[in-house]
C-alpha positions in Angstrom: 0.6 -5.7 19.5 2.7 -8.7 19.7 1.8 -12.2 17.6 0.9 -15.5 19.9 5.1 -16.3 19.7 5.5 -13.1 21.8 7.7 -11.7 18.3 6.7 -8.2 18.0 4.9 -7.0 14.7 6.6 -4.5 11.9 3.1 -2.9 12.9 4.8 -2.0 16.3 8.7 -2.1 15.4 7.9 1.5 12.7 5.8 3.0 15.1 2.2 2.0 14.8 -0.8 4.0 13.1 1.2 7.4 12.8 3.8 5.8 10.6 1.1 3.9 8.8 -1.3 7.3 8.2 2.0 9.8 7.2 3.1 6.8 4.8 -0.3 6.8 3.1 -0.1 10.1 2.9 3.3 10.8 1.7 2.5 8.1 -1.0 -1.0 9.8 -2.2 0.9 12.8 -2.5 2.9 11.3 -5.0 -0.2 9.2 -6.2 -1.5 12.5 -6.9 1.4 14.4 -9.6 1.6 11.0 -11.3 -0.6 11.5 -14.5 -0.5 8.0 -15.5 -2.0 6.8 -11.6 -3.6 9.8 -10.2 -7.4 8.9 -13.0 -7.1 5.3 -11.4 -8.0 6.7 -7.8 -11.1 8.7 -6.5 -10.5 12.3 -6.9 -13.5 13.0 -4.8 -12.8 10.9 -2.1 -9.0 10.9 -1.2 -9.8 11.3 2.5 -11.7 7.7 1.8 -9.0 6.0 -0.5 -6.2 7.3 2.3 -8.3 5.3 5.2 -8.6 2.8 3.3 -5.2 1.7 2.1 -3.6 2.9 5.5 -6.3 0.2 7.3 -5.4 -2.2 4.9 -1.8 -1.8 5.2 -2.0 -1.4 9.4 -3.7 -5.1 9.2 -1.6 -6.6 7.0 1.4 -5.9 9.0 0.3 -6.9 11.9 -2.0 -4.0 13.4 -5.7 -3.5 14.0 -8.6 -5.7 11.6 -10.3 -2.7 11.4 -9.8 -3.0 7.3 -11.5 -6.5 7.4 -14.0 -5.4 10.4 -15.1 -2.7 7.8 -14.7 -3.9 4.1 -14.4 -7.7 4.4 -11.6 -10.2 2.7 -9.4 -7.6 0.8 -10.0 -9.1 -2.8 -6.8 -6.4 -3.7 -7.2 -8.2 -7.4 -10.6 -8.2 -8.0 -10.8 -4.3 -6.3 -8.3 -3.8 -9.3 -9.7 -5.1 -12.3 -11.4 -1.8 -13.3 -7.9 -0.1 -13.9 -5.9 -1.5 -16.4 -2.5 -2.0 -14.5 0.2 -2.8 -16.8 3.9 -2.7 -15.6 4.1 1.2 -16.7 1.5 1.7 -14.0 3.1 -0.7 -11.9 6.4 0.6 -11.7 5.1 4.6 -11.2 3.0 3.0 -7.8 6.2 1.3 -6.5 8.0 4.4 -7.2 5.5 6.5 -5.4 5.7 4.4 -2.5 9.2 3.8 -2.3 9.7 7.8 -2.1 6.8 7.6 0.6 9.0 4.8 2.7 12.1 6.5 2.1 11.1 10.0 3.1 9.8 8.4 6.6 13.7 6.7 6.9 12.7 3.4 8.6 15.5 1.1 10.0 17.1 -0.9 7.2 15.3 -4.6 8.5 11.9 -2.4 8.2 11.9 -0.8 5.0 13.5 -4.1 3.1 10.2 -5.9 4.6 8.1 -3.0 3.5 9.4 -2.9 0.0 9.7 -6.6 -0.2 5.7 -6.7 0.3 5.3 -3.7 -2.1 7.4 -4.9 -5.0 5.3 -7.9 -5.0 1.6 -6.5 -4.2 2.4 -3.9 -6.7 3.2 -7.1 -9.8 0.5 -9.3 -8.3 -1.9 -6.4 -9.6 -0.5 -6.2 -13.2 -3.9 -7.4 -15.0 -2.6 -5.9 -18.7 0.5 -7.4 -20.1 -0.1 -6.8 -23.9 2.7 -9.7 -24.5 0.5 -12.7 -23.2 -3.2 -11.5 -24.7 
């Protein structure tokens, strides 16, 4: 998949939905011995929550809009607000998926563009800071 200026996507350039799917997975698996993160995500449905994010993440570089065919505008904040994300929380989710990005070894260009959209979706979330109440 390439965009209309003919520049290929980060989508493409890591390898498509098998990168996306063992990243997802990778991270989950991290999600999952994190005591702190694993009660925010459905225990009964990790199958679901792992399609889920790897559709989202697929789309928003530059994949398939399966994620929006199925489940509409993202709303990643208002999906959120039942979990009270403070920057504890937020820091254990970017370390889980910077282990998950660096276990897979992208090039250099590619992980600093993955990280660069994680390190900011993961503070964009923070909806508990008990400095500013």
């Amino acid at each position: 998949m390439t965009h209309p200026a003919g520049q290929q996507t980060l989508f493409d350039a890591v390898g498509g939905s098998d990168f996306f799917r063992d990243l997802v997975h990778r991270f989950y698996e991290h999600v999952w011995a994190d005591e702190v993160l694993r009660p925010m995500y459905p225990q009964h449905d990790r199958a679901g929550a792992e399609d889920r994010l790897r559709m989202f993440l697929e789309q928003f570089f530059g994949g398939p809009g399966t994620y929006s065919e199925q489940r509409g505008h993202p709303r990643l904040r208002m999906r959120h607000v039942p979990f009270r994300i403070d920057l504890d929380a937020r820091e254990r989710w970017l370390a889980c998926m910077t282990a998950a990005v660096d276990e897979l070894e992208p090039a250099p260009l590619h992980r600093a563009a993955l990280m660069d959209y994680f390190d900011r979706a993961a503070t964009a979330m923070i909806n508990h800071n008990p400095l500013f109440r």
